[in-house]
C-alpha atoms as one frame of an Amber mdcrd trajectory, in Angstrom:
protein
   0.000   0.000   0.000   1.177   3.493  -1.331   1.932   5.753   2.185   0.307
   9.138   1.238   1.817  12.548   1.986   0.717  14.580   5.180  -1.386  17.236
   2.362  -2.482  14.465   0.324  -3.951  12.236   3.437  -5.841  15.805   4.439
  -7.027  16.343   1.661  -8.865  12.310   1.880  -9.633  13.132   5.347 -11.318
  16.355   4.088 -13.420  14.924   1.629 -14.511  12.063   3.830 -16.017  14.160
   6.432 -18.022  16.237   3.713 -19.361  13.336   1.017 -19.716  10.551   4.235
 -20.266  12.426   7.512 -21.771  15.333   5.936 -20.253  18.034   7.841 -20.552
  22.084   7.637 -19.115  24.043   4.935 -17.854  25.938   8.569 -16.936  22.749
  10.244 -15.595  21.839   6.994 -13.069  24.922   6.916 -12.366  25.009  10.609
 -10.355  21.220   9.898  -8.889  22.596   7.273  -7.002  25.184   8.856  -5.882
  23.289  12.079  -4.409  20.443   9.722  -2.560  22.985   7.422  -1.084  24.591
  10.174   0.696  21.341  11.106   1.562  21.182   8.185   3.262  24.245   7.695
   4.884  24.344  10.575   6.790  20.927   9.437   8.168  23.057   6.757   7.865
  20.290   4.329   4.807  17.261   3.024   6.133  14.703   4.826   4.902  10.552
   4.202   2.345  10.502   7.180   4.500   7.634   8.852   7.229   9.837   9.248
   5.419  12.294  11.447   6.325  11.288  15.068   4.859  12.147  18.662   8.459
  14.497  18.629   7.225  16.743  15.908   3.626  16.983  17.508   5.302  17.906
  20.517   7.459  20.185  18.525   4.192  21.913  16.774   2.246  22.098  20.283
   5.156  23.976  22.094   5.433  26.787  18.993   1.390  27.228  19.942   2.225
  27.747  23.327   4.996  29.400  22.642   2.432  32.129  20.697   0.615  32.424
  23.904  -2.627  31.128  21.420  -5.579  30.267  24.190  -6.208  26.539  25.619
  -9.608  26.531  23.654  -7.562  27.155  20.166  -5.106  24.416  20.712  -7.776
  21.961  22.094  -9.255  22.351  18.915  -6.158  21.412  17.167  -5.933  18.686
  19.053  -9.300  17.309  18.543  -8.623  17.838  15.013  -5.754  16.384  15.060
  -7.179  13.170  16.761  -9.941  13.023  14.076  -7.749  12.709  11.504  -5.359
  10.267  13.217  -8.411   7.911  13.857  -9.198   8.255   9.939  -5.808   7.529
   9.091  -6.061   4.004  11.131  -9.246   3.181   9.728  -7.602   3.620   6.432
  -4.429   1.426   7.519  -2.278   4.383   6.716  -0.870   3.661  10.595  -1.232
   1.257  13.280  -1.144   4.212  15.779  -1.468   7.652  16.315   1.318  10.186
  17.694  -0.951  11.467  20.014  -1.499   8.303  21.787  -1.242   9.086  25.559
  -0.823  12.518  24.716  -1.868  14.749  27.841  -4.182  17.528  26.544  -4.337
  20.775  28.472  -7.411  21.799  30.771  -9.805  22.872  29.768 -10.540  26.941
  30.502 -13.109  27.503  32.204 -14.735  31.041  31.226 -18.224  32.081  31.712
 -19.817  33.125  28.124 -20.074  37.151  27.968 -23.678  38.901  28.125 -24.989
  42.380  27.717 -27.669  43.838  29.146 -31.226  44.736  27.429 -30.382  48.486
  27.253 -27.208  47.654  25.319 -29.018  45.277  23.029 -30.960  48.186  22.145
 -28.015  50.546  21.691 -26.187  48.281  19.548 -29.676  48.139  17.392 -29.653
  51.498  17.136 -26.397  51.973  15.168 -28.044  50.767  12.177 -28.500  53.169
   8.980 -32.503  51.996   8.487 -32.639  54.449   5.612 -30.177  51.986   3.295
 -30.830  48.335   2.184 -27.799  47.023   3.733 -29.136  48.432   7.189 -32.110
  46.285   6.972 -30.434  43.229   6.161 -28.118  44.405   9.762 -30.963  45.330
  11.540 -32.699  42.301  10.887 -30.250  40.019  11.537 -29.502  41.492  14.837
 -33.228  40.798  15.562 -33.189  37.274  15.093 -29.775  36.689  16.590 -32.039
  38.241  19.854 -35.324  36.177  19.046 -33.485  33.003  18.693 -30.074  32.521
  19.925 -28.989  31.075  16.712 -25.060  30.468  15.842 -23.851  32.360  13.189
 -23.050  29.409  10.695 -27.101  28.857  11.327 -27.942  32.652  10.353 -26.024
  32.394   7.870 -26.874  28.882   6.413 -30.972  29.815   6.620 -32.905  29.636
   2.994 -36.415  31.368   2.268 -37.402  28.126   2.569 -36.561  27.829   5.854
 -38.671  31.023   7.004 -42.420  30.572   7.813 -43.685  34.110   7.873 -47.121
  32.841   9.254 -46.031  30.451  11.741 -43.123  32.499  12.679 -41.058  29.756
  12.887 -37.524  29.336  11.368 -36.004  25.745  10.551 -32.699  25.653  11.248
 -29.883  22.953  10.191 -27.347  23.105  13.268 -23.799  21.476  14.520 -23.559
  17.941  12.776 -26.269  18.436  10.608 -29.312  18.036  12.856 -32.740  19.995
  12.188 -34.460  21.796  14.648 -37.723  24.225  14.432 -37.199  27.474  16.790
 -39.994  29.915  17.172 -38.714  33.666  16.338 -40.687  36.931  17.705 -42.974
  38.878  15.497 -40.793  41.579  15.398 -37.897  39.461  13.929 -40.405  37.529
  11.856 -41.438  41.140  10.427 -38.201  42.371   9.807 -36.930  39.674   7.853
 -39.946  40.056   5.788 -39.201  43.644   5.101 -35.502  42.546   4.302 -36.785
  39.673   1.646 -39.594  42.554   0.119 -37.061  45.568  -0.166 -37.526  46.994
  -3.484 -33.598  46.914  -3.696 -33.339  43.303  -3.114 -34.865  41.747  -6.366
 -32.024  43.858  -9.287 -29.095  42.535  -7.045 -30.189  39.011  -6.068 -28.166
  36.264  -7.524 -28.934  33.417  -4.562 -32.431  33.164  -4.536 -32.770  30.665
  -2.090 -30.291  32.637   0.960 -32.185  34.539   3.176 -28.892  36.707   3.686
 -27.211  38.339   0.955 -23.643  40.621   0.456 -23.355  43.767  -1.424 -23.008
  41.527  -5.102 -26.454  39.446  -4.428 -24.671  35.899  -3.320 -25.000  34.365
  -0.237 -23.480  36.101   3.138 -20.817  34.514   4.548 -19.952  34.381   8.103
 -16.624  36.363   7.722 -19.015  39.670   6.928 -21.482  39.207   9.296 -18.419
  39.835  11.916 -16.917  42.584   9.569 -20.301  44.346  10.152 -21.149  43.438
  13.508 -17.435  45.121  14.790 -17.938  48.437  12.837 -21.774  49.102  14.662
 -19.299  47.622  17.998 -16.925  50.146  17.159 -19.532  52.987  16.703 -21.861
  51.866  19.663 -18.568  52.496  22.409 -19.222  48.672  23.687 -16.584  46.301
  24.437 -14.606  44.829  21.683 -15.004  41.323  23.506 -18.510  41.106  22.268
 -19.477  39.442  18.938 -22.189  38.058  17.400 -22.090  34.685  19.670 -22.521
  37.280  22.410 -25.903  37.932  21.144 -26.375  34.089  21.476 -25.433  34.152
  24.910 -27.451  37.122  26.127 -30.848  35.824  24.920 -30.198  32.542  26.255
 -29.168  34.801  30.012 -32.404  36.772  29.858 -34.562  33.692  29.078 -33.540
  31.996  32.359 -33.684  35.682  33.859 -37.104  35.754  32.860 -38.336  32.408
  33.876 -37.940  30.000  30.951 -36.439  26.598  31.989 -33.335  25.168  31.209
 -34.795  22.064  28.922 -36.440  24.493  26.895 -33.657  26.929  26.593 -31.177
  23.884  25.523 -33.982  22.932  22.669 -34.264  26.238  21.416 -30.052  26.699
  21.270 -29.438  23.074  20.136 -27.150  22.260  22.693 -26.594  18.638  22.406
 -26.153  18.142  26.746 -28.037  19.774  28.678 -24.541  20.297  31.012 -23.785
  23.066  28.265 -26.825  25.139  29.208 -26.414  25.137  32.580 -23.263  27.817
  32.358 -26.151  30.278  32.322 -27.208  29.813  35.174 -24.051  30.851  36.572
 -23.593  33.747  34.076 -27.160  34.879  35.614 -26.010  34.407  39.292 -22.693
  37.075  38.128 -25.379  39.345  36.256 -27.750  39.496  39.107 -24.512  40.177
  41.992 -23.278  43.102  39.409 -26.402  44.459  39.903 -26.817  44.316  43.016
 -23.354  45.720  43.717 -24.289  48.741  41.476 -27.924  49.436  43.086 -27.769
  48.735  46.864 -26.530  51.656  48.413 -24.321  49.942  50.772 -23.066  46.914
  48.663
């Protein structure tokens, strides 16, 4: 059997996980990168059998070494291991360098949220009186109404938008469907977004809810070049992002009453063990405020 080079195995591995497991053009990209960077940092395509636990150990101390975060090399890792275990399954190795290979721990770092007032600030940075400010506007809306990722927003088709019902299917992390209910105000703004007379000349994806300036689909990558200039012109922190958003609905949800179960449905969280780190992002909320307001805290 022929060994394959290090690009030539990725690029197998690559094309497995989107014809067989069906994975995200996001999740899809996100491999990509953490197995290139390997890669590259080996200077040279090396026959797979040739890469050892040394230069893995090598490659994980020049991430350190750049002071990247635990979360970013984790997810090398993981990547890392996912290809390994494809590699075996294709008899390309008996074993994989990372065998008994001690990840680090884990950080653990409560999710960001903003409060209702800044919501509404952030909202009101948008230019209503151009067409690209209602696409903004209304995608801020339903990143409030619904919680959704931003692969999700991004991903959604007309045909995933039930005016009437004001319900939104949505096609989440590994693939699996879910139906979330949005707010009328969401539901009416993307209606007003699909209907603008300035949609219809420029449209070339006529299934994408979401559109960029030439009519084709909009990609992820701009909805955070957008969401950091109204940031930038709203004075909030530069920590928050669109996955704030995300995190903020799902804080003033449990503020409000709703139950955990309910909450993990509508954010597709596959454990209900994820959700719960609102609960303790409410409890930090709830002692700011209290700090701020009782007039001897």
């Amino acid at each position: 059997m022929t060994m394959p080079l290090f690009s030539s195995a990725i690029d197998s591995f690559l094309r497995y996980l989107r014809t067989v497991r069906n994975v995200s053009p996001h999740t899809l990209r996100a491999y990509a990168t953490d197995l290139s960077s390997l890669n590259q940092f080996l200077d040279k395509d090396l026959p797979l059998r040739e890469i050892s636990k040394r230069e893995i150990r090598r490659f994980l101390a020049d991430l350190y070494e750049k002071k990247l975060s635990n979360k970013t090399i984790l997810r090398q890792l993981s990547a890392l291991r996912s290809f390994y275990r494809y590699a075996r399954k294709e008899k390309w190795v008996e074993e994989s360098p990372l065998d008994e290979m001690e990840s680090p721990k884990r950080e653990k770092k409560l999710p960001v949220s903003i409060s209702y007032e800044q919501v509404m600030s952030l909202f009101g940075m948008v230019d209503l009186s151009t067409y690209a400010g209602y696409r903004d506007r209304a995608i801020m809306e339903l990143f409030y109404s619904s919680g959704l990722r931003l692969s999700e927003l991004t991903g959604l088709n007309r045909s995933d938008f039930d005016r009437q019902g004001k319900m939104l299917r949505i096609v989440g992390k590994g693939r699996k469907e879910r139906r979330t209910p949005i707010t009328e105000t969401a539901a009416e703004w993307i209606f007003s977004y699909l209907n603008h007379p300035e949609r219809g000349p420029l449209e070339k994806d006529p299934q994408a809810i979401f559109l960029n300036r030439w009519g084709k689909r909009l990609t992820p990558r701009s909805v955070d070049r957008h969401f950091a200039l109204y940031l930038k012109m709203s004075g909030l922190s530069e920590r928050i992002t669109p996955h704030t958003i995300r995190h903020t609905i799902a804080t003033h949800w449990l503020e409000k009453g709703m139950d955990l179960k309910t909450i993990q449905l509508l954010l597709g969280h596959r454990s209900l063990a994820t959700t719960t780190i609102y609960t303790h992002v409410s409890a930090k909320l709830k002692r700011e405020v209290y700090d701020k307001t009782h007039p001897r805290a």
